[in-house]
N, C-alpha and C positions, 0 to 999 in steps of 0.2 A: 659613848662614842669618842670622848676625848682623849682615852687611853689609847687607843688604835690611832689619832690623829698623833700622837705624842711619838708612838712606835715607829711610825714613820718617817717623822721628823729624825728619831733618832737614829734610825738604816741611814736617813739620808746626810746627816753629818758627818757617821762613821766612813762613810764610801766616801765622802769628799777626803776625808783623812786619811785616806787608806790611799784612793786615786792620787793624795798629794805627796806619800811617801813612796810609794812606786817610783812617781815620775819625778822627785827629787831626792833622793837617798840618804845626800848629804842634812838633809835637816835634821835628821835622826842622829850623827854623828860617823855614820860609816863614811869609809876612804872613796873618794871620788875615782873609780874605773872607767877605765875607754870601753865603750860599748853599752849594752843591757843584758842583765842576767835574766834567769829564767825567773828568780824573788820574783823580778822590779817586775816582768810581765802578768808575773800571777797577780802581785797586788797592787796594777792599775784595772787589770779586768775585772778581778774582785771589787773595788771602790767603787768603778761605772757601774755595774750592777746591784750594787748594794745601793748606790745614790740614784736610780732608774724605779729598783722596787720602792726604795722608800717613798719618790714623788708617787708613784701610783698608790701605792695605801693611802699616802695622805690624802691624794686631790679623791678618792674614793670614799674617804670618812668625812673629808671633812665639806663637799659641796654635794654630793652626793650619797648620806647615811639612810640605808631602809629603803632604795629605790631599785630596780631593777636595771644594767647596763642597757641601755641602747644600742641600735646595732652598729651605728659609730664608734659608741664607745667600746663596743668588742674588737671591732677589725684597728684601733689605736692602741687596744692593749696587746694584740697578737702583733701589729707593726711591730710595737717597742721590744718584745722579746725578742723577736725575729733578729732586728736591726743590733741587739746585744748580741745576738747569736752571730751572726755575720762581722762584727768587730772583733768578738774573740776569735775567728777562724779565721779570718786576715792576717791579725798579729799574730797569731804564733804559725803560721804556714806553711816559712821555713822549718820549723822547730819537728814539724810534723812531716814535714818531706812534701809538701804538695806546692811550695811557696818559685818564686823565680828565683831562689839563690837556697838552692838544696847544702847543706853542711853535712858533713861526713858523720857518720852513726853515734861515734861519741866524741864529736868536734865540743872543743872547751869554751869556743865564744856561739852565741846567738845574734844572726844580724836580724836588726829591725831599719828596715831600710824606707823609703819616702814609699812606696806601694802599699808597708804594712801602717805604718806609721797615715797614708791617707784611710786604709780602713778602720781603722781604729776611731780616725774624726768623723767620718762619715757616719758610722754606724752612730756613732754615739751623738751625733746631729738628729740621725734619721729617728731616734727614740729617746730624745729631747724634745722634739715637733710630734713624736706619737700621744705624748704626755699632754700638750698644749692642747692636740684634737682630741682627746679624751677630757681635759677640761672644758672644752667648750663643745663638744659633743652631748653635752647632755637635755635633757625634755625642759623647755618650757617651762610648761604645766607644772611640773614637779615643782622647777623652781619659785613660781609664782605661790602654790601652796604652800612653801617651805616659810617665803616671808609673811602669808598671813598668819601663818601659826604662830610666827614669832612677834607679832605685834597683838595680837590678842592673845597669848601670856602675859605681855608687858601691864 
């Protein structure tokens, strides 16, 4: 089980890298633009969800390995999809034509305006908090046998 806790760990580093080159460009070395490209939105939506699944593999392998989800912890891990789903359909809104500042079909800039830009935190709040009640969502029980076993190996 600690290969799966590692894989996790590792989704969850790259998304932090990935969400930090999006949303700063410049560290990479590219010329600093007015606005946001279509990149920079793919690869902060990408990083949030790549650093969302990695916390759930992880807090999955590693407090809870060989148990059955609870039904807390189902309706915390269908929140946090959800709440990705809902960040990615905020920010790019506009992009898609359904947003309050519609752009012309092949307009050259993308606005990301305070509306998208709140979806984007919320969402990504709203399955940060689903992750949390999926950590502490889990049985007891379980975890009570989890630390006998661990002390009578010792």
């Amino acid at each position: 089980m600690e290969r799966i806790e590692q894989i996790g760990m590792l989704l969850g580093t790259a998304g932090v890298v990935l969400a930090v080159t999006g949303l700063f460009p410049s560290l990479t070395g590219q010329p600093v633009m007015a606005g946001i490209g279509a990149v920079q939105l793919v690869a902060m939506l990408a990083g949030l969800s790549l650093l969302i699944f990695g916390a759930l593999l992880y807090v999955k392998a590693a407090f809870y390995p060989r148990t059955q989800a609870t039904f807390i912890q189902q309706i915390a891990m269908r929140l946090s999809l959800t709440a990705l789903l809902i960040a990615a359909m905020a920010s790019v809104a506009d992009v898609l034509g359904f947003g309050s500042n519609v752009r012309a079909l092949y307009a050259e800039d993308i606005f990301f305006g305070p509306l998208q830009a709140a979806g984007l935190i919320g969402g990504f709040a709203v399955a940060a908090s689903a992750i949390l009640l999926y950590a502490l969502g889990g049985s007891r029980s379980q975890d009570n046998e989890r630390q006998g076993d661990r002390h009578s190996s010792k």
